[in-house]
PDB file of N, CA, C and O in Angstrom:
ATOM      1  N   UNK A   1     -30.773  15.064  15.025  1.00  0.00           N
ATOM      2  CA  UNK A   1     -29.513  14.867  15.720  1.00  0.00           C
ATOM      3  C   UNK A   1     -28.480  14.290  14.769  1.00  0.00           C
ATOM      4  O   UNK A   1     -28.847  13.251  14.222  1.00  0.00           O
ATOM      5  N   UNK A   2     -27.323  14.711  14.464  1.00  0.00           N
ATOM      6  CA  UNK A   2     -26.054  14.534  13.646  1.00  0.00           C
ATOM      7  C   UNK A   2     -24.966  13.385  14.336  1.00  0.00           C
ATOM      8  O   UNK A   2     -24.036  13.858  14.989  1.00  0.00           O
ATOM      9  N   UNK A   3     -25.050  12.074  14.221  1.00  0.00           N
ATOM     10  CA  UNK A   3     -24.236  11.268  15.344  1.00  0.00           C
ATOM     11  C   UNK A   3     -23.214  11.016  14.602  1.00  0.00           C
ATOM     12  O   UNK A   3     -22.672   9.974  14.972  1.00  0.00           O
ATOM     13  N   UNK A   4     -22.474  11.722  13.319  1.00  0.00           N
ATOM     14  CA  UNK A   4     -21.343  11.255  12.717  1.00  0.00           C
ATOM     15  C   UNK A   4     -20.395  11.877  13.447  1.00  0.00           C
ATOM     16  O   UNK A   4     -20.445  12.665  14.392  1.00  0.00           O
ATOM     17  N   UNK A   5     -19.223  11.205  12.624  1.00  0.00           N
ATOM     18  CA  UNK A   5     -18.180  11.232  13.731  1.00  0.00           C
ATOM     19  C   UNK A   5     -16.804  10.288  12.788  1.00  0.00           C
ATOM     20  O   UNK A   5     -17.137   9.342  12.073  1.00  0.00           O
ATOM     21  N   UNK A   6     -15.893  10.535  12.865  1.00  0.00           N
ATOM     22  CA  UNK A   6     -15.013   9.953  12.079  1.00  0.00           C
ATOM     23  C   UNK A   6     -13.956   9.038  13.012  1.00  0.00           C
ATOM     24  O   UNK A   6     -14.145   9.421  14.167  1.00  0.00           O
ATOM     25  N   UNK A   7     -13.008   8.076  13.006  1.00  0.00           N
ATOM     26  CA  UNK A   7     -12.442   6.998  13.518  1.00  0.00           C
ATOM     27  C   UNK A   7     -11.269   7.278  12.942  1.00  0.00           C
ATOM     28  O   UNK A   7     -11.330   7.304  11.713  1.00  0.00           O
ATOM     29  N   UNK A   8     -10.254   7.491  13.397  1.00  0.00           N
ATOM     30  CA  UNK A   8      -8.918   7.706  12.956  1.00  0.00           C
ATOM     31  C   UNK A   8      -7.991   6.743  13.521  1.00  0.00           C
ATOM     32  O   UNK A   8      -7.827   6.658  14.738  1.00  0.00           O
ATOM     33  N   UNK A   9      -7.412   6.055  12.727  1.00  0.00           N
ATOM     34  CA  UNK A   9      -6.170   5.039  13.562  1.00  0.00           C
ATOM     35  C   UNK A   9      -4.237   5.526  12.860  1.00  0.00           C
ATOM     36  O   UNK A   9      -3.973   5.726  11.674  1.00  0.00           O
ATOM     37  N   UNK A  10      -3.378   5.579  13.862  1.00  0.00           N
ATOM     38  CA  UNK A  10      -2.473   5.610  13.211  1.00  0.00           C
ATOM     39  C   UNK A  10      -1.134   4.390  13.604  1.00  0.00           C
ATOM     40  O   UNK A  10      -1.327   3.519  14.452  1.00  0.00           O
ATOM     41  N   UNK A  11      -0.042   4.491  12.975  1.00  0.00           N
ATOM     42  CA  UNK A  11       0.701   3.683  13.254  1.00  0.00           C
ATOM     43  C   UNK A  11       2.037   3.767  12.768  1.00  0.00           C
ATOM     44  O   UNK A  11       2.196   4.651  11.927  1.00  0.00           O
ATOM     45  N   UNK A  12       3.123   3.041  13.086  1.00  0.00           N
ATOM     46  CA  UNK A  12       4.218   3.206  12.680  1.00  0.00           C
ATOM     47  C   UNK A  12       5.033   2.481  11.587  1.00  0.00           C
ATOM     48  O   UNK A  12       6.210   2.502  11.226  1.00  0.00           O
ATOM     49  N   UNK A  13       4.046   1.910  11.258  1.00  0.00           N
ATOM     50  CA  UNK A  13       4.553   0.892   9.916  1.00  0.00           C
ATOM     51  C   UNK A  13       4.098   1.170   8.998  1.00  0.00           C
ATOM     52  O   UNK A  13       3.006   1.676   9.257  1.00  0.00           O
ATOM     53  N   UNK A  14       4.358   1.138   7.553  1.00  0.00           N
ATOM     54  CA  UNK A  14       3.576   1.060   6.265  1.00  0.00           C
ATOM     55  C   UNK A  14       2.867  -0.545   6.338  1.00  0.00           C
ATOM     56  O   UNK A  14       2.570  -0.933   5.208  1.00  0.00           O
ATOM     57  N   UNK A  15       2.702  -1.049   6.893  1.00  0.00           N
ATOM     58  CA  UNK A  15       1.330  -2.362   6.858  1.00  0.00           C
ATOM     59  C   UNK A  15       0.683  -1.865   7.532  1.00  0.00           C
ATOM     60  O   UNK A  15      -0.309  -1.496   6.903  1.00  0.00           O
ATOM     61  N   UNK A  16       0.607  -1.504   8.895  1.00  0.00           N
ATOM     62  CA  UNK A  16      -0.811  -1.040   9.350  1.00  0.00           C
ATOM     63  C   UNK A  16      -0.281  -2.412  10.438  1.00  0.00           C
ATOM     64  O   UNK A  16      -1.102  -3.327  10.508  1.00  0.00           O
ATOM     65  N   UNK A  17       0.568  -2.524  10.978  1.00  0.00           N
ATOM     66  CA  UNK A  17       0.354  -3.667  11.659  1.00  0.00           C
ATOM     67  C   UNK A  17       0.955  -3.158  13.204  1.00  0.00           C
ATOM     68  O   UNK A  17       0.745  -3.922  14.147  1.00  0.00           O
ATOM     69  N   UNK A  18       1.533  -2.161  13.403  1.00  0.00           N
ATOM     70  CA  UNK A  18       2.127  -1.450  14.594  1.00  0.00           C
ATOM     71  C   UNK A  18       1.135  -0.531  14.979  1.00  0.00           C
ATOM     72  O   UNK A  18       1.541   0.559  14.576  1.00  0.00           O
ATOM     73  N   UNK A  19      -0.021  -0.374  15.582  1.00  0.00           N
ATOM     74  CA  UNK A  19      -0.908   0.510  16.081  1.00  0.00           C
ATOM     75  C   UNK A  19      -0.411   1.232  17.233  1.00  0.00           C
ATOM     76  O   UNK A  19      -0.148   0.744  18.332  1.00  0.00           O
ATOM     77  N   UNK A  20      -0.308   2.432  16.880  1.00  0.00           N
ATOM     78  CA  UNK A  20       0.221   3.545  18.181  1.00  0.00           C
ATOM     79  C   UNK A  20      -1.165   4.665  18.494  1.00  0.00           C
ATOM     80  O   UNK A  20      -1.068   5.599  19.290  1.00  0.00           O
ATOM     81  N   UNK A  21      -2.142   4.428  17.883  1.00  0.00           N
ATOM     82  CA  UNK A  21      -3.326   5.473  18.248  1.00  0.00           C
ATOM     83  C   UNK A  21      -4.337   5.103  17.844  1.00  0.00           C
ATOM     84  O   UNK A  21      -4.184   4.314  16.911  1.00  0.00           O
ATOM     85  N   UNK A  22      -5.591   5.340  18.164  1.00  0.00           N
ATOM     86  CA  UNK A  22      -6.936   5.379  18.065  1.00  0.00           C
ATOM     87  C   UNK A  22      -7.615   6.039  18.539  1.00  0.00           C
ATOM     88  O   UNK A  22      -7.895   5.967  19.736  1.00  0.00           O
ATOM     89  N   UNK A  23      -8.278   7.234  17.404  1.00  0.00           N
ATOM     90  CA  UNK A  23      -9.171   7.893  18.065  1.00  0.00           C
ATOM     91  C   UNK A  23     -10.628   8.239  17.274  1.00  0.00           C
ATOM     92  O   UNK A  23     -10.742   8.169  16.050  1.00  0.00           O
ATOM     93  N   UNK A  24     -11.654   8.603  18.139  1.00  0.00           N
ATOM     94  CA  UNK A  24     -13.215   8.606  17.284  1.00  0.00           C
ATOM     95  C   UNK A  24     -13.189  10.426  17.505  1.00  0.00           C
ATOM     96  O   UNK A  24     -12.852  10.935  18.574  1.00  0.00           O
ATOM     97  N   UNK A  25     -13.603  11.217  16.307  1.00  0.00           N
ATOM     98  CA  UNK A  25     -13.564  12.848  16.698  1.00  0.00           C
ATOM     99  C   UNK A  25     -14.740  12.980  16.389  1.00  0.00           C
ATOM    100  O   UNK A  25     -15.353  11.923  16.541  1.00  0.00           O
ATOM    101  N   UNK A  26     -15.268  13.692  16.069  1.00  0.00           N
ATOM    102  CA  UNK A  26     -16.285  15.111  15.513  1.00  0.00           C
ATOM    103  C   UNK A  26     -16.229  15.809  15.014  1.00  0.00           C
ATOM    104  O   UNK A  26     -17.214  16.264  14.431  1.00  0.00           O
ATOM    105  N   UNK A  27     -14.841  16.413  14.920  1.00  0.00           N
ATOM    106  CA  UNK A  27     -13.825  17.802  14.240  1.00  0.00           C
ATOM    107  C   UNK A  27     -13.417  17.097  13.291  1.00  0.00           C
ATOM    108  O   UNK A  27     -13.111  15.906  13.352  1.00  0.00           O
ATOM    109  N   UNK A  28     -13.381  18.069  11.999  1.00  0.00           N
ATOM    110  CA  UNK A  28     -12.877  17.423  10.868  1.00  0.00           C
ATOM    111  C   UNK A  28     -10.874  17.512  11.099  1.00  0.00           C
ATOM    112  O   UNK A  28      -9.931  17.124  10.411  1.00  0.00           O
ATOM    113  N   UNK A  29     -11.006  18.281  12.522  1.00  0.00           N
ATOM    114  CA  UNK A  29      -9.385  18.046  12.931  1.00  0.00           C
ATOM    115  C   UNK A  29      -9.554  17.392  14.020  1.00  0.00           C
ATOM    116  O   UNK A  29     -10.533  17.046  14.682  1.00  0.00           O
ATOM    117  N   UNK A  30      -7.647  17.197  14.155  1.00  0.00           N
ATOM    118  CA  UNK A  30      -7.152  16.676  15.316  1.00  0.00           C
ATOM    119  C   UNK A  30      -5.431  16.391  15.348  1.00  0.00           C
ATOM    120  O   UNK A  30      -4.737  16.600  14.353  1.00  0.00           O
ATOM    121  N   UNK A  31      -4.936  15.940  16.506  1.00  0.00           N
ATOM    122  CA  UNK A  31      -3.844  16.669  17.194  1.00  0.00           C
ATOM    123  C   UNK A  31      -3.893  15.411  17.451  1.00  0.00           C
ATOM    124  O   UNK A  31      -4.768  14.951  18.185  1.00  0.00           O
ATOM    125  N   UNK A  32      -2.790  14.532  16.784  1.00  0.00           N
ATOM    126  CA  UNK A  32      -2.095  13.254  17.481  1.00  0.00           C
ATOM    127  C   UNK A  32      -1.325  13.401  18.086  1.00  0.00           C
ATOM    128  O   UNK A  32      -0.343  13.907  17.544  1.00  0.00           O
ATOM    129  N   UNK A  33      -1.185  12.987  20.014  1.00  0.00           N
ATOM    130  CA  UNK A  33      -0.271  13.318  20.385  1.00  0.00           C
ATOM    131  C   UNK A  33       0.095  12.281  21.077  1.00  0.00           C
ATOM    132  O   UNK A  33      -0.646  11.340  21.360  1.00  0.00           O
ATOM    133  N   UNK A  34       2.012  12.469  21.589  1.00  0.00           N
ATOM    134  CA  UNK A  34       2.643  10.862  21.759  1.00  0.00           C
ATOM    135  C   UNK A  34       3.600  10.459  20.777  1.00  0.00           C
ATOM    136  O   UNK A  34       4.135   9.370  20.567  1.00  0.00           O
ATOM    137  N   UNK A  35       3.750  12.127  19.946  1.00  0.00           N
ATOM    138  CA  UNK A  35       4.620  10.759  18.887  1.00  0.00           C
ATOM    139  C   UNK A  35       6.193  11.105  18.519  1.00  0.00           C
ATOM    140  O   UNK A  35       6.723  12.097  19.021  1.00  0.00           O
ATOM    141  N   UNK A  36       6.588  10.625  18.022  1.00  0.00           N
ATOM    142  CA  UNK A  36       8.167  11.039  18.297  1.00  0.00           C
ATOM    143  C   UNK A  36       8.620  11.326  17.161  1.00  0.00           C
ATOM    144  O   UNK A  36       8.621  10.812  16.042  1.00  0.00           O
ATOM    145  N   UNK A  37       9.334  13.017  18.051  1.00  0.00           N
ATOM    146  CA  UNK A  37       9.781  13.776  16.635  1.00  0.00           C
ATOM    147  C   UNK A  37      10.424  13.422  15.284  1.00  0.00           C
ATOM    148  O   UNK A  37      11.347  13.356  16.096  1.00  0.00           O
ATOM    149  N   UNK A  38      10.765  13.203  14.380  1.00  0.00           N
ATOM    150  CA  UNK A  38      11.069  12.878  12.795  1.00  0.00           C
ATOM    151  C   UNK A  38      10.363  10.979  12.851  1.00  0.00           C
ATOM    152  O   UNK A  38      10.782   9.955  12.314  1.00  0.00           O
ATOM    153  N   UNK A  39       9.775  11.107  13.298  1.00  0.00           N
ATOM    154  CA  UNK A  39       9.188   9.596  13.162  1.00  0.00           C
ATOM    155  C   UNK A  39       8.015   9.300  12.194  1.00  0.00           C
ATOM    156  O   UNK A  39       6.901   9.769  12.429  1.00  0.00           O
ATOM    157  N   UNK A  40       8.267   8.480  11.042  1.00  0.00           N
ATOM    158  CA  UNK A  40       7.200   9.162  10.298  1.00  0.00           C
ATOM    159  C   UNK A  40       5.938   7.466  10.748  1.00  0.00           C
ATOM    160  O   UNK A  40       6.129   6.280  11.017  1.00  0.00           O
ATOM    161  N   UNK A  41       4.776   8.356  10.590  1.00  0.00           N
ATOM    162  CA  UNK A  41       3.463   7.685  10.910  1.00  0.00           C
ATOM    163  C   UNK A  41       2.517   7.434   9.810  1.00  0.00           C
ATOM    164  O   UNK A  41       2.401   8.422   9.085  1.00  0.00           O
ATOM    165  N   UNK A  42       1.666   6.226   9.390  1.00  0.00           N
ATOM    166  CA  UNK A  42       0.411   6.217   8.589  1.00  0.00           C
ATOM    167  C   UNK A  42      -0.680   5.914   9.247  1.00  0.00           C
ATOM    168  O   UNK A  42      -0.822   4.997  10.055  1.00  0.00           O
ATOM    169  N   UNK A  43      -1.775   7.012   8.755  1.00  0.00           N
ATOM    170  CA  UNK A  43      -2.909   7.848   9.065  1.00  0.00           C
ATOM    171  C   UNK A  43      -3.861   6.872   8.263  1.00  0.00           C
ATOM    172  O   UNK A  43      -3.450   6.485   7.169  1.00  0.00           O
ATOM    173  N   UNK A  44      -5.555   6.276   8.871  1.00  0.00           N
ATOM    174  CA  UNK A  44      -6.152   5.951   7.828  1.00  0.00           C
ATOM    175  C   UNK A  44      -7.388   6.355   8.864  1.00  0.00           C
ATOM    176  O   UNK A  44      -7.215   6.568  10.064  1.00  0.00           O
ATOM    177  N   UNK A  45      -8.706   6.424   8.157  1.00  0.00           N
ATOM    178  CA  UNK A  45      -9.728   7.106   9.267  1.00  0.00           C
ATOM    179  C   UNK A  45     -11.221   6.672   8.026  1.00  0.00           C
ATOM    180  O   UNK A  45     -11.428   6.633   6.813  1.00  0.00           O
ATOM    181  N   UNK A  46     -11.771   6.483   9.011  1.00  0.00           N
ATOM    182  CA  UNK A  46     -13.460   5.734   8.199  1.00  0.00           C
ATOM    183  C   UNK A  46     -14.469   6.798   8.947  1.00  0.00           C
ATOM    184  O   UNK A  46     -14.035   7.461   9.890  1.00  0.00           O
ATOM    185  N   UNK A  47     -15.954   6.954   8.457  1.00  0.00           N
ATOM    186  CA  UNK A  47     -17.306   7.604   9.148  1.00  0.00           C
ATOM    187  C   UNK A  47     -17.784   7.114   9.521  1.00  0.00           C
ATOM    188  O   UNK A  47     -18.089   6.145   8.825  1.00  0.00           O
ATOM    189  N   UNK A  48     -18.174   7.126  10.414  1.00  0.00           N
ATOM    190  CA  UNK A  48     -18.863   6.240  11.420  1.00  0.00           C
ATOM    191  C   UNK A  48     -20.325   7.163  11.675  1.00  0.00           C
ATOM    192  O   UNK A  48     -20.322   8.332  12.059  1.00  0.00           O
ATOM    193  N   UNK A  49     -21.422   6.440  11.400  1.00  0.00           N
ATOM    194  CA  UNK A  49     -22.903   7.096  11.626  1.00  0.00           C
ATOM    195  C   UNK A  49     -23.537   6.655  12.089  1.00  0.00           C
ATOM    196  O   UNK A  49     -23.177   5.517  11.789  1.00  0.00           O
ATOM    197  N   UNK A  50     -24.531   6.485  12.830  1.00  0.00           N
ATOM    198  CA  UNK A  50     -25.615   5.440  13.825  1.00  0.00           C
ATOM    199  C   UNK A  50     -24.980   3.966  14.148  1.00  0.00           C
ATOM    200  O   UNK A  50     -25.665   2.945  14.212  1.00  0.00           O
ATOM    201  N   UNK A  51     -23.791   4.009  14.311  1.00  0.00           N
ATOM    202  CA  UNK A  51     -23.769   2.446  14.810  1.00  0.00           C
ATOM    203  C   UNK A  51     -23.386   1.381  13.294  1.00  0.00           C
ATOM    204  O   UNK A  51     -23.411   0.159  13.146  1.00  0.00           O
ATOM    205  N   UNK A  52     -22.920   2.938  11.997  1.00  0.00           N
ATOM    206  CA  UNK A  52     -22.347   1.889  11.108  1.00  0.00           C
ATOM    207  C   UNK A  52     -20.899   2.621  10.731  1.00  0.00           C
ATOM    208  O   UNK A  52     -20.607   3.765  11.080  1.00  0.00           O
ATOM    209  N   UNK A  53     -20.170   1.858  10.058  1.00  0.00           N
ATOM    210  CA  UNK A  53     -18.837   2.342  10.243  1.00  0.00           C
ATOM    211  C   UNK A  53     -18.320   2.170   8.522  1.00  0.00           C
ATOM    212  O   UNK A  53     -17.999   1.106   7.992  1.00  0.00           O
ATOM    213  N   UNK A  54     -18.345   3.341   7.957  1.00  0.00           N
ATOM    214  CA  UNK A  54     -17.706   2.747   6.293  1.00  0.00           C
ATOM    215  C   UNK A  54     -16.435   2.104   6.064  1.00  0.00           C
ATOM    216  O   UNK A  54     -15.859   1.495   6.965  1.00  0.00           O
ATOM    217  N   UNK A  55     -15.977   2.213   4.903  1.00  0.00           N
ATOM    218  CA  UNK A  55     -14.739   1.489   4.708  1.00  0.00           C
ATOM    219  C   UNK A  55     -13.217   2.673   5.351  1.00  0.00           C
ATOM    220  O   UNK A  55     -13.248   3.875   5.615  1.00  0.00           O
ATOM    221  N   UNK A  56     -12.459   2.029   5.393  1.00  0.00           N
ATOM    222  CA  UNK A  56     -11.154   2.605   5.957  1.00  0.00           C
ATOM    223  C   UNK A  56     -10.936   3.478   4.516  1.00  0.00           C
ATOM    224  O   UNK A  56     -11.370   3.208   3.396  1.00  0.00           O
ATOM    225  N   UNK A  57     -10.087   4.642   4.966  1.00  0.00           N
ATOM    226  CA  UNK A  57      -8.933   5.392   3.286  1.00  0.00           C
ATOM    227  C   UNK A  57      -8.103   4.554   3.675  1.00  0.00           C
ATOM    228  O   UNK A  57      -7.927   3.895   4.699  1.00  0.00           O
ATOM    229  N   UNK A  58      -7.351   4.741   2.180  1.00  0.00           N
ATOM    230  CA  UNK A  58      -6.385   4.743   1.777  1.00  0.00           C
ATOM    231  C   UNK A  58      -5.330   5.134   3.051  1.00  0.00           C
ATOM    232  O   UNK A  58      -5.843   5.826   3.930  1.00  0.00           O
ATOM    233  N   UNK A  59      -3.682   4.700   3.264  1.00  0.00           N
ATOM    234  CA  UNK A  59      -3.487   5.126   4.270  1.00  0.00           C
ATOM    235  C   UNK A  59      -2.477   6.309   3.824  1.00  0.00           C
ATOM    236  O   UNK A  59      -1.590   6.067   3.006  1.00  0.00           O
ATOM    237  N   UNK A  60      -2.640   7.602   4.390  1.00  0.00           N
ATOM    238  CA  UNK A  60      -1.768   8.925   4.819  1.00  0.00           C
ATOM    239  C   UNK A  60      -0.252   8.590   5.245  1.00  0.00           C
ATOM    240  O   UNK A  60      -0.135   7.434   5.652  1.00  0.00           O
ATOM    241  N   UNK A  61       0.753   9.233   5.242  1.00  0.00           N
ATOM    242  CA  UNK A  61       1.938   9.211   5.777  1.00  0.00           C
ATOM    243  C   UNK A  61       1.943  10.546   6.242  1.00  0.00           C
ATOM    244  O   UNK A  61       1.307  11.360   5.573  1.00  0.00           O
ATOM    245  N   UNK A  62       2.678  11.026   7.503  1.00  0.00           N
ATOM    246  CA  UNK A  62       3.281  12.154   8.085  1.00  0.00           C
ATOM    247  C   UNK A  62       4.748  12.034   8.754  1.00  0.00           C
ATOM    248  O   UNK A  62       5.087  10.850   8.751  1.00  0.00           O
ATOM    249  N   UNK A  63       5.480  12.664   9.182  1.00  0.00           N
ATOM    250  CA  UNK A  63       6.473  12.631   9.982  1.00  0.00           C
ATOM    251  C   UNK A  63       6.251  13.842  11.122  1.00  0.00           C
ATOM    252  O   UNK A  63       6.352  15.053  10.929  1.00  0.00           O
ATOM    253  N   UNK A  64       5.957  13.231  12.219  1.00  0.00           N
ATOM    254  CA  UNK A  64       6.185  13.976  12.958  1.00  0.00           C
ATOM    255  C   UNK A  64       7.121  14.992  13.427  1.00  0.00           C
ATOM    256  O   UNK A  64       8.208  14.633  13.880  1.00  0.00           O
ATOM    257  N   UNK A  65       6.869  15.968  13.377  1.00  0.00           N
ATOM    258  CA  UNK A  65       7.689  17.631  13.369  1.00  0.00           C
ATOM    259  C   UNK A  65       7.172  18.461  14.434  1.00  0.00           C
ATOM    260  O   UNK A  65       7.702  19.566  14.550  1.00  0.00           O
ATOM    261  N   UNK A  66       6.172  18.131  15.297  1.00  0.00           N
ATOM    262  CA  UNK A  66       6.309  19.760  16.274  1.00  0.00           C
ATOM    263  C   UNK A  66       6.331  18.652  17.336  1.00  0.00           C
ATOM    264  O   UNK A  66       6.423  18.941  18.528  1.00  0.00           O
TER     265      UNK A  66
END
């Protein structure tokens, strides 16, 4: 049985201190939704496997566009 699974958090600040999402997937994608158009967001996401959770990345920037 395969219980990984990845943890994605995003937010609206470059600190990481405004949390606007949290989510745990399976898919190496996903579809943040909620967020407001030209607003730009940072992305950081860890693996999570039996009940252990690695270190966070580095954090991503996007601007929301669709």
């Amino acid at each position: 049985m395969n219980d990984s699974a990845y943890q994605v958090q995003w937010f609206s600040d470059a600190g990481l201190t405004q949390q606007v999402g949290d989510m745990t997937v399976t898919a190496s994608e996903l579809t943040a939704t909620g967020l407001t158009l030209g607003q730009q967001y940072w992305f950081r996401i860890r693996a999570t496997r039996a009940g252990q959770q690695g270190p966070w990345s580095d954090p991503a920037t996007r601007v929301a566009n669709i």
